[in-house]
C-alpha positions as CSV (number, residue, x, y, z in Angstrom):
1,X,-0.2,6.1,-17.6
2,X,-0.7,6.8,-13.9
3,X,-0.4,3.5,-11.4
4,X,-3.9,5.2,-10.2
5,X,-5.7,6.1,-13.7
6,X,-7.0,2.8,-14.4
7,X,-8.2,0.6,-11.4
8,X,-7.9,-2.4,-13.1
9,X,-5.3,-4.4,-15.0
10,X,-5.3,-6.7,-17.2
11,X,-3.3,-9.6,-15.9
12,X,-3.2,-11.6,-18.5
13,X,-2.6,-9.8,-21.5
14,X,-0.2,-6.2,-21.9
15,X,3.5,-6.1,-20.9
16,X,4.5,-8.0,-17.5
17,X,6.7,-5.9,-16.0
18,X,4.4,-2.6,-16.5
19,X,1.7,-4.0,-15.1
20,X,3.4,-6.0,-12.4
21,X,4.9,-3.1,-11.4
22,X,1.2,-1.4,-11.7
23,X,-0.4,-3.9,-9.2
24,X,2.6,-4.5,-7.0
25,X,2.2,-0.4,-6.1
26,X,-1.0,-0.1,-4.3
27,X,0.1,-3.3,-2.0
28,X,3.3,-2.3,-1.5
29,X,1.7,1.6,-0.2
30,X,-0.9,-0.5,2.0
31,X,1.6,-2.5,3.1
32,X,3.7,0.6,4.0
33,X,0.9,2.7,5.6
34,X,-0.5,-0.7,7.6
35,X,3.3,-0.9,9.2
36,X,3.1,3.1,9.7
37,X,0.2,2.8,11.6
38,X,2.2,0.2,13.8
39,X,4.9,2.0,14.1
40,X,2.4,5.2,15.2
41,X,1.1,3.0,17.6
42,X,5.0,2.4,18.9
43,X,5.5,6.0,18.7
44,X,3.0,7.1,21.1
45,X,3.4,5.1,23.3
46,X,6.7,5.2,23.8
47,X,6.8,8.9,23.4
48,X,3.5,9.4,25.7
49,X,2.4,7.1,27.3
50,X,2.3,7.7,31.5
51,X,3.3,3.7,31.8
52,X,7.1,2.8,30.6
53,X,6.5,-0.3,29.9
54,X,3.8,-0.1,27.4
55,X,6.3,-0.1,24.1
56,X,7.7,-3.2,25.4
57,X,4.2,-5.0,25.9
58,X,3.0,-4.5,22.5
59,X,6.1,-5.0,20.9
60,X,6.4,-8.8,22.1
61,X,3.5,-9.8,21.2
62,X,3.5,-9.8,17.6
63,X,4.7,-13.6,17.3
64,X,1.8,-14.5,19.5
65,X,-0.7,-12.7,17.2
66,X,0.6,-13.5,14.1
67,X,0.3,-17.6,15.0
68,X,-3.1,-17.2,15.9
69,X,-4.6,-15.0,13.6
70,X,-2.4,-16.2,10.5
71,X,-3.8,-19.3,10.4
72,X,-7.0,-17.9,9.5
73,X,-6.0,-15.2,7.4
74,X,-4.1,-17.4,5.7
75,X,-7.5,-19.1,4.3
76,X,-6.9,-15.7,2.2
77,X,-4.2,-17.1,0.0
78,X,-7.1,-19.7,-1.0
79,X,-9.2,-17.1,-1.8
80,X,-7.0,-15.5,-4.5
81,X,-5.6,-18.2,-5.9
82,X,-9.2,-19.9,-6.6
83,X,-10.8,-16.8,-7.5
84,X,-8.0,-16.0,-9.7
85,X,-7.7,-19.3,-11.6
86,X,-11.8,-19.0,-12.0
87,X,-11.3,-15.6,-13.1
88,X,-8.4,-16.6,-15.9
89,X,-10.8,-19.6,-17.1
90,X,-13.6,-17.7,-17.9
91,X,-15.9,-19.3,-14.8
92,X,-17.6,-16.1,-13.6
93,X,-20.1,-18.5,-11.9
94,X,-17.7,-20.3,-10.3
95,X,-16.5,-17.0,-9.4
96,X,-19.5,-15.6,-7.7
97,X,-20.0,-18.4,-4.9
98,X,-16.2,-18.0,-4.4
99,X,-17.3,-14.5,-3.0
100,X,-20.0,-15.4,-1.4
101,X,-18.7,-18.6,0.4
102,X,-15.6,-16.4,1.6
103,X,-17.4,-13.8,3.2
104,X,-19.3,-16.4,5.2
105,X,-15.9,-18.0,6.0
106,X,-14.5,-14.4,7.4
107,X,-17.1,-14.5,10.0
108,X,-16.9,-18.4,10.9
109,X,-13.4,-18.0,11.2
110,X,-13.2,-14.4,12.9
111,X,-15.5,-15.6,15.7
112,X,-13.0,-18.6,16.3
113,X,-10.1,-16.4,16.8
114,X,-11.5,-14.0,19.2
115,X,-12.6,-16.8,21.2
116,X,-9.2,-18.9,21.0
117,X,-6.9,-15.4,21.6
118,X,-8.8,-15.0,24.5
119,X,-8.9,-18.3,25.7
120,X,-5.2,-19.3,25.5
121,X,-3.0,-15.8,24.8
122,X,-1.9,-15.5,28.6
123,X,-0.7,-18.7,29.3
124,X,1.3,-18.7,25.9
125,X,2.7,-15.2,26.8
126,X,3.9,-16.7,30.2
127,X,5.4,-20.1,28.3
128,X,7.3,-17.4,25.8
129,X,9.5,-16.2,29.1
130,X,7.5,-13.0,28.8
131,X,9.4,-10.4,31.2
132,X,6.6,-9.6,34.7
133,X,7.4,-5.6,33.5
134,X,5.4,-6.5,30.1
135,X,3.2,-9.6,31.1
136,X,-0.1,-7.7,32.1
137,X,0.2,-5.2,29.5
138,X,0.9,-7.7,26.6
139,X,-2.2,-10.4,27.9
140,X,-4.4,-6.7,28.2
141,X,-3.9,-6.0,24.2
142,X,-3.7,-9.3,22.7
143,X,-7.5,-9.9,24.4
144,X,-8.7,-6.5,22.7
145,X,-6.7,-6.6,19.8
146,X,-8.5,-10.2,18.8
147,X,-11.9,-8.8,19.4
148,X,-11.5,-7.0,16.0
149,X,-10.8,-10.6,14.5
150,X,-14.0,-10.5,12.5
151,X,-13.3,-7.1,10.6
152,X,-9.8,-8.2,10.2
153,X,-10.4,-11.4,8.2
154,X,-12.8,-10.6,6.0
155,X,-11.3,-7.6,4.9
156,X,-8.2,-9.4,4.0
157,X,-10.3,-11.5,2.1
158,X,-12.0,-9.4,0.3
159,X,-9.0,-6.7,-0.5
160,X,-7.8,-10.5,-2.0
161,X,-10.6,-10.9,-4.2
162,X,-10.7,-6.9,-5.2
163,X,-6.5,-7.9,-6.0
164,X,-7.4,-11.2,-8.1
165,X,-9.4,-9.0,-10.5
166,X,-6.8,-6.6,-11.2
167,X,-7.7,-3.9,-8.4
168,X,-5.1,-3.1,-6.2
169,X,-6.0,0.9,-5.5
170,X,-9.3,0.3,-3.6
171,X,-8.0,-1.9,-1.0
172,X,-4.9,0.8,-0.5
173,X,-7.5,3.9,0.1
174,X,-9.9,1.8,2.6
175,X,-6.4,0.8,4.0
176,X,-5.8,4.8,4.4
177,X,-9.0,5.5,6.1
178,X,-8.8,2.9,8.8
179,X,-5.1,3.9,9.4
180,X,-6.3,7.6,9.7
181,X,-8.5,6.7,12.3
182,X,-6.1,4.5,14.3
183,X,-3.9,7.3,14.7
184,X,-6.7,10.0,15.4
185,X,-8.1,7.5,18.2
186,X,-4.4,7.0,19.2
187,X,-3.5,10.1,20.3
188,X,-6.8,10.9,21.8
189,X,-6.6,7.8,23.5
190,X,-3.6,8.1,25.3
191,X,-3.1,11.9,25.4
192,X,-6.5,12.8,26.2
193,X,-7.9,9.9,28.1
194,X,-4.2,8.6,29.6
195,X,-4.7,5.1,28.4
196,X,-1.9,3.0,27.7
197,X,-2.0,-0.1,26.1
198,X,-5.6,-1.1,25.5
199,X,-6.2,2.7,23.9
200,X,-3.7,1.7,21.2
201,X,-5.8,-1.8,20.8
202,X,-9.2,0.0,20.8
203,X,-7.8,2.0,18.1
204,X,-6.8,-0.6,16.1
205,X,-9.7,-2.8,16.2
206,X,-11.8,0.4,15.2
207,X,-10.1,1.2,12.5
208,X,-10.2,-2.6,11.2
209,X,-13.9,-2.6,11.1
210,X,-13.9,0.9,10.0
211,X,-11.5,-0.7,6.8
212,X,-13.9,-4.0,6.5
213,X,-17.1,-1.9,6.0
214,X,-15.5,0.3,3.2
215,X,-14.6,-2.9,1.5
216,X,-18.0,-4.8,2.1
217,X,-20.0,-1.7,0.8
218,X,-17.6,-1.7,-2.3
219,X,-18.7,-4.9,-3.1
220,X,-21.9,-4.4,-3.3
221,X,-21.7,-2.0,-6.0
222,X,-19.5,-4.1,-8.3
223,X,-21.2,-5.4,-11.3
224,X,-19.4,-8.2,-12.2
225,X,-19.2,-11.8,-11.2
226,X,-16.8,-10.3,-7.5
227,X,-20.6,-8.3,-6.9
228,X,-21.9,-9.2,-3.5
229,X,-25.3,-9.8,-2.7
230,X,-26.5,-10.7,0.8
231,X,-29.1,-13.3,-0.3
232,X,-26.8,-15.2,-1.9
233,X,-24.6,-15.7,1.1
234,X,-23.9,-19.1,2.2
235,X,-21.4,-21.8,2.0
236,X,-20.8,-23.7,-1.2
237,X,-19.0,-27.2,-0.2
238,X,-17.0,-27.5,-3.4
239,X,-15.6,-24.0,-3.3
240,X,-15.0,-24.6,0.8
241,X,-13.0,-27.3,-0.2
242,X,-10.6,-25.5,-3.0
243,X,-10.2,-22.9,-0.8
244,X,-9.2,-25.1,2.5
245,X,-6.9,-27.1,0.2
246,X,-5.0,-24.0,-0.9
247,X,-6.1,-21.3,2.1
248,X,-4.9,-24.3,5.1
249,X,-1.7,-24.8,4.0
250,X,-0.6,-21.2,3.8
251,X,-2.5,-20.4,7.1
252,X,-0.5,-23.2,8.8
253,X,3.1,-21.8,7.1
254,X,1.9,-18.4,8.5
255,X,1.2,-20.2,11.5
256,X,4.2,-22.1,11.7
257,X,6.6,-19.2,11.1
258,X,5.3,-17.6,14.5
259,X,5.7,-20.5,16.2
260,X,9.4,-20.5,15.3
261,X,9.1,-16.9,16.1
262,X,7.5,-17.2,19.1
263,X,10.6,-19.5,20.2
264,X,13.2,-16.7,18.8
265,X,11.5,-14.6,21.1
266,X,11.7,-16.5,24.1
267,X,15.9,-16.4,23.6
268,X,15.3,-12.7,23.2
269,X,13.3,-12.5,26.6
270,X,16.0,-14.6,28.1
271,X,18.7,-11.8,27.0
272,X,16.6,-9.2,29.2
273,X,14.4,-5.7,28.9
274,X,17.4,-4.0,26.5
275,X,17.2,-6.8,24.4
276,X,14.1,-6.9,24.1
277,X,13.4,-3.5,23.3
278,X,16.5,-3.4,21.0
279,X,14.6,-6.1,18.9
280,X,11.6,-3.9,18.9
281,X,12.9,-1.2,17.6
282,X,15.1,-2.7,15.0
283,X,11.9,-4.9,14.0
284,X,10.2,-1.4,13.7
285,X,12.7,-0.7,11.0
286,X,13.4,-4.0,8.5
287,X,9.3,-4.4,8.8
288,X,9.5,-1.7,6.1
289,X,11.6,-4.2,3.9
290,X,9.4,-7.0,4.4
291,X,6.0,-5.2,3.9
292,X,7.2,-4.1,0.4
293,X,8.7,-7.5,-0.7
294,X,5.7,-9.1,0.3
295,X,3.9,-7.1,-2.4
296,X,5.5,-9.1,-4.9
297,X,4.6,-12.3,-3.2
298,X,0.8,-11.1,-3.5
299,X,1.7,-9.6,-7.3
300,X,3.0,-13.6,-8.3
301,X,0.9,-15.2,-7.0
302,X,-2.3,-13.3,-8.9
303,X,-0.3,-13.2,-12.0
304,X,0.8,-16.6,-11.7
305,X,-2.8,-17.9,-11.0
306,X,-4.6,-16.0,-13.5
307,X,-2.3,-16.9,-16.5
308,X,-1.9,-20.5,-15.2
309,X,-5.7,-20.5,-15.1
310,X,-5.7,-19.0,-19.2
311,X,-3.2,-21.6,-19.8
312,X,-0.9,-18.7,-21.0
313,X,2.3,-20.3,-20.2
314,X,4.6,-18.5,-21.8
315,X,3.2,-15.5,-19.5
316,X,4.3,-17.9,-16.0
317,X,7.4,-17.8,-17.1
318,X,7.7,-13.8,-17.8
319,X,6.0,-13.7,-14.1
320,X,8.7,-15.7,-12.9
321,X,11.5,-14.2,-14.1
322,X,10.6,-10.7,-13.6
323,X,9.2,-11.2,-10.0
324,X,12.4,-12.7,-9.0
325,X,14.5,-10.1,-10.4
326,X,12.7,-7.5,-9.3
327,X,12.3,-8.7,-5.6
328,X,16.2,-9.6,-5.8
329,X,17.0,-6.0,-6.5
330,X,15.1,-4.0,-4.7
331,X,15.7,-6.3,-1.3
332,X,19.9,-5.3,-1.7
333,X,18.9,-1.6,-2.1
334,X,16.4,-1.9,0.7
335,X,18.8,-4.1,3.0
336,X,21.7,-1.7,2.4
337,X,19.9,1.9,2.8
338,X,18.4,0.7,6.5
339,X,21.6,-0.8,7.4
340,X,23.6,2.6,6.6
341,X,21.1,5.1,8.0
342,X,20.7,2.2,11.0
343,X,20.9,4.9,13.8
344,X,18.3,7.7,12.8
345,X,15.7,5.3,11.7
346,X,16.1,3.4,15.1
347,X,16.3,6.5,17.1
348,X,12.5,7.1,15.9
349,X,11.5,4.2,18.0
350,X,14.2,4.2,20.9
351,X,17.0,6.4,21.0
352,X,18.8,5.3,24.3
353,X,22.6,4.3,23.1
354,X,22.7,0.7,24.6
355,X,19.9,-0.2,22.7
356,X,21.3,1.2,19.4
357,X,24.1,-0.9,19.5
358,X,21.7,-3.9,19.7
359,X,19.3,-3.2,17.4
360,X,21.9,-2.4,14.7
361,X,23.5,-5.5,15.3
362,X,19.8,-7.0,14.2
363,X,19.6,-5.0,11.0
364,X,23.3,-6.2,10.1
365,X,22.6,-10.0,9.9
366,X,18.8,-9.3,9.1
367,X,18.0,-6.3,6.9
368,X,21.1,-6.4,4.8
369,X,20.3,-10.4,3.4
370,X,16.4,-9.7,3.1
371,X,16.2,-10.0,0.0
372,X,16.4,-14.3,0.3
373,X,13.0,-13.9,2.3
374,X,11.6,-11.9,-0.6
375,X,12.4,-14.9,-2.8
376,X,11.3,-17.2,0.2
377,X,7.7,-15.4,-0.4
378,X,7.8,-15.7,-4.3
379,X,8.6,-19.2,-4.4
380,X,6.1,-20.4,-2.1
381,X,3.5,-18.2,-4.2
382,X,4.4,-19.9,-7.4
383,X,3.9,-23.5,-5.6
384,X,0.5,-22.1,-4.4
385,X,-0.5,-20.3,-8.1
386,X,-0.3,-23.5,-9.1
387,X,-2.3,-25.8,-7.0
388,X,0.7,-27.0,-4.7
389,X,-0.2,-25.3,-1.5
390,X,0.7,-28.3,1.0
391,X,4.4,-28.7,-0.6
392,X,5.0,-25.5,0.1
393,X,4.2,-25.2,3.6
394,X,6.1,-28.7,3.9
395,X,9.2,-26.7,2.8
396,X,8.9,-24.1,4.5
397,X,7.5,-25.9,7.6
398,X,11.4,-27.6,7.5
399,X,13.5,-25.2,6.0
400,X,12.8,-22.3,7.9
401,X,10.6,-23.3,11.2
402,X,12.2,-26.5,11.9
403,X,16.0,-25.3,11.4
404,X,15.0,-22.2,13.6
405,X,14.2,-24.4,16.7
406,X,17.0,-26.6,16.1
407,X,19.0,-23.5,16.2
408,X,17.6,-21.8,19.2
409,X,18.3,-25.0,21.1
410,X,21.6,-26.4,19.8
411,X,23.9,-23.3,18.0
412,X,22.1,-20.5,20.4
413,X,23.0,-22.4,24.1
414,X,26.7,-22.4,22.6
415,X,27.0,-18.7,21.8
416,X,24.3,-17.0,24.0
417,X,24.7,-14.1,22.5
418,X,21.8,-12.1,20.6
419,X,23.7,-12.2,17.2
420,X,22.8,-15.9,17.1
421,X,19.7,-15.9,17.2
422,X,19.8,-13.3,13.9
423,X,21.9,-15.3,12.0
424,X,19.4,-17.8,11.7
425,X,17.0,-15.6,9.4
426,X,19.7,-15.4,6.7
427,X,20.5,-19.2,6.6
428,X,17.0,-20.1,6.9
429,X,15.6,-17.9,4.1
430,X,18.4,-19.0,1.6
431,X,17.7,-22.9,2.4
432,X,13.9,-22.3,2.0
433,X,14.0,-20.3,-1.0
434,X,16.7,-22.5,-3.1
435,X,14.3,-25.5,-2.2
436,X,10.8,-23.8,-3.0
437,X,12.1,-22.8,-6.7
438,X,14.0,-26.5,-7.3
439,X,10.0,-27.6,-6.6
440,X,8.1,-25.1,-8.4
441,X,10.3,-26.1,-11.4
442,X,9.1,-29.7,-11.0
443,X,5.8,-29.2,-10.4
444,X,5.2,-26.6,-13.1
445,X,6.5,-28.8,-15.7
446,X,4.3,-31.4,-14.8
447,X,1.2,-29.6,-15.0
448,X,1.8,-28.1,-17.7
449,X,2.1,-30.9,-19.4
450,X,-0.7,-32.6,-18.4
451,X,-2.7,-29.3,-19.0
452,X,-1.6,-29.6,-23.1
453,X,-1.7,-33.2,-22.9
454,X,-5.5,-34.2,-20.8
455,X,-6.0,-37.3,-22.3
456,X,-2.5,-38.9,-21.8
C-alpha cells in the first residue's frame, strides 16, 4: 500500500513499524521541503542578491527566532498530545473543544509574538555580538519575519491536530504550496524588484498564511470530532489548562535550547565574518539531518499518546523500541553520508575554500553523532506522551542548555577555537538523552500501574 493511498492511519491497531514508517513520511518530506525553502532563501540571496551581506544577516538570526517564536509553538506539543490521548479514549467531545480552544490560542498567542519580536529583537541581536556588516539587515527580517506569527502558529497547530488523527499527507501538500510560493516571490523579489533581505521575509510570511488558510479551510470540511466550525470558537478553561500544562513546558525546552544557542552564537560572532558564515553554511547542511529525525519525535509522540490514551500498553512498548531503533539508524547513515560528501553539499551555500574548511570541521563533531539528538527528541516525546511534560524540559533545561553555557564560558575561553564550541552538541545530546529514557522508564511504570490499578 502506498504512504499516500490512505490518508489516515490507524494508530492504534495494525503493525507498528508499517505504519510508523507510514506517518513518519509525510513529516519527514515537510520537514525536508520547509528546510529547502530555507535553504532557497540562502541560495538567492547569496547567489543574487546586490547586498553581500545579506546571507550572513539571515543566517544568524535563527537562534533569535527560534527562542521567541518556539515558546509559542511549542503550545503545539500540548495540542497533540491532548488531542491524541482524547482521541485514543474515545472522548470525541472532549476532542472538539480541543480544536476549537486551539485555534483561538494560535491567534492570542501569534499576536503576542509579533508584538514581542518587534519590541525586543534588536537589542538581543546587539547583546548576541552581532557583527555591524549583519546588524541592520538581521533587526530588518526578524521585524517582518514575526509579522507572519499569526499564520505560523496556528498552522502548526492545526497540521498537529490533522497528525494526531492519523493524517500526515494534508499538512505535507499545504506545506508544498506555501513553499512554492516562497520561492516564486523570492526570486521575483530580489531579481526583479532588487530587494535583499526583507523580499526573502515578505516571501516567507506570505507563504505562511498562504499554508494556514489551506489548513483552516481543510478543517472545515472534516466531519469528525477535528471539524471546525466558527461559532463554536472560544476558549474552554479545562482544555486551556491541559494544553498549557503539556504545550508550556515544551515551548520553554524549545525556548531554552535557543537561548543556549543564542549564546553558541555569540562565541561564533566573536570568531569573525568566516566563522560565521562557515556555521551558516554547514548549519544549511546537518538541518537536513535534524528535520528528518524530528519526524520521529512527532511520529512517538502521536503513537505514544494515542495508545497510552487506549491503554494499549503493550503497543508503547513496540513504539518505543521501534522509534528508537529506527531514529538510531538512520541518524549514522545520515551523519556519515553529509560528513563524506561535506564539500559539495557546502559548496551549494558557500563555496569560498576558507570557509569549507570550517564548516566541515562543524559537520565532523556535529552531523556525524546526530543521531543522540534524534534520541534526545524521542525521549522527551515519550515523557510528554505520557503526561510528564515539565520533567522533560527540566532535563533538558540541564542537560543540554545548562551544560552548553557552562561550556561556552569555562571549556570555550580555554581553547578559543571554533571546534569547541561543536563538541558540546555531541556531549550534550548523549547526557540528555541517557537521562530522558532512565525517566520515561520510571514514570511509565508508574502510570501504568496506576492506570490497571485506579482504586489502589
Amino acid at each position: 500500500m502506498s504512504v499516500f493511498s490512505k490518508k489516515d492511519i490507524n494508530i492504534i491497531d495494525g503493525p507498528v513499524l508499517p505504519n510508523m514508517l507510514r506517518y513518519a513520511l509525510p513529516i519527514m518530506l515537510t520537514n525536508i521541503l520547509q528546510l529547502f525553502y530555507n535553504s532557497a532563501d540562502m541560495f538567492v540571496i547569496g547567489n543574487f542578491c546586490d547586498d553581500p551581506n545579506a546571507l550572513g544577516s539571515v543566517g544568524c538570526t535563527g537562534s533569535l527566532i527560534n527562542m521567541i517564536l518556539g515558546v509559542f509553538i511549542g503550545f503545539g506539543a500540548g495540542v497533540a498530545v491532548t488531542l491524541a490521548q482524547s482521541i485514543g479514549a474515545g472522548n470525541r467531545e472532549r476532542a472538539s473543544r480541543i480544536v476549537h480552544t486551539s485555534f483561538c490560542l494560535s491567534i492570542v498567542l501569534g499576536i503576542i509574538v509579533t508584538v514581542l519580536g518587534n519590541l525586543i529583537s534588536e537589542p538581543i541581536l546587539h547583546a548576541m555580538n552581532t557583527p555591524d556588516v549583519f546588524l541592520r539587515g538581521a533587526t530588518l527580517y526578524v521585524k517582518i519575519y514575526f509579522c507572519g506569527s499569526i499564520a505560523n502558529i496556528m498552522y502548526n497547530f492545526f497540521a498537529g491536530i490533522l497528525r494526531s488523527r492519523g493524517d500526515t499527507v494534508r499538512p505535507l501538500l499545504f506545506s508544498m504550496a506555501g513553499g512554492i510560493v516562497n520561492i516564486i516571490l523570492n526570486l521575483i523579489f530580489v531579481l526583479v524588484f532588487k530587494m535583499g533581505v526583507e523580499g526573502v521575509a515578505i516571501a516567507t510570511i506570505v507563504s505562511q498564511f498562504i499554508s494556514a488558510v489551506l489548513v483552516i479551510i481543510h478543517m472545515t470540511k472534516l466531519n469528525d470530532e477535528c471539524h471546525l466550525d466558527f461559532k463554536k470558537l472560544g476558549f474552554d478553561i479545562s482544555v486551556l489548562k491541559q494544553l498549557t500544562k503539556v504545550g508550556l513546558p515544551a515551548g520553554i525546552q524549545g525556548a531554552l535550547f535557543s537561548v543556549s544557542n543564542m549564546i553558541l552564537q555569540t562565541g561564533y560572532n566573536s570568531l569573525g565574518p568566516v566563522i560565521v558564515n562557515a556555521n551558516v553554511a554547514a548549519m544549511n547542511v546537518d538541518g537536513y539531518i535534524y528535520n528528518i529525525l524530528n519526524s520521529f519525535y512527532h511520529t512517538c509522540l502521536t503513537f505514544c499518546s494515542q495508545n497510552f490514551g487506549a491503554k494499549r500498553f503493550d503497543r508503547v512498548k513496540k513504539v518505543f523500541f521501534v522509534g528508537t531503533g529506527t531514529v538510531t539508524a538512520l541518524g549514522l547513515v545520515l551523519g556519515l553520508f553529509v560528513y563524506t560528501f561535506a564539500e559539495p553539499l557546502v559548496g551549494i551555500f558557500n563555496s569560498d575554500p576558507e570557509i569549507l574548511v570550517y564548516a566541515k570541521q562543524r559537520l565532523a563533531l556535529v552531523a556525524l553523532p546526530y543521531f543522540l539528538c534524534g534520541l534526545m527528541d524521542v525521549g522527551s516525546g515519550f515523557l510528554r506522551s505520557i503526561g510528564y511534560s515539565f520533567r522533560a524540559l527540566i532535563i533538558t533545561f540541564l542537560g543540554s542548555c545548562v551544560l552548553r553555557i557552562v561550556w561556552v564560558y569555562t571549556v570555550f575561553p580555554i581553547f578559543n577555537d571554533v571546534r569547541a564550541l561543536y563538541a558540546v552538541f555531541p556531549v550534550s545530546w548523549f547526557i540528555t538523552a541517557a537521562t530522558l529514557f532512565v525517566m520515561f522508564f520510571l514514570c511509565y511504570k508508574k502510570e501504568k500501574k496506576m492506570l490497571l490499578n485506579p482504586l489502589k
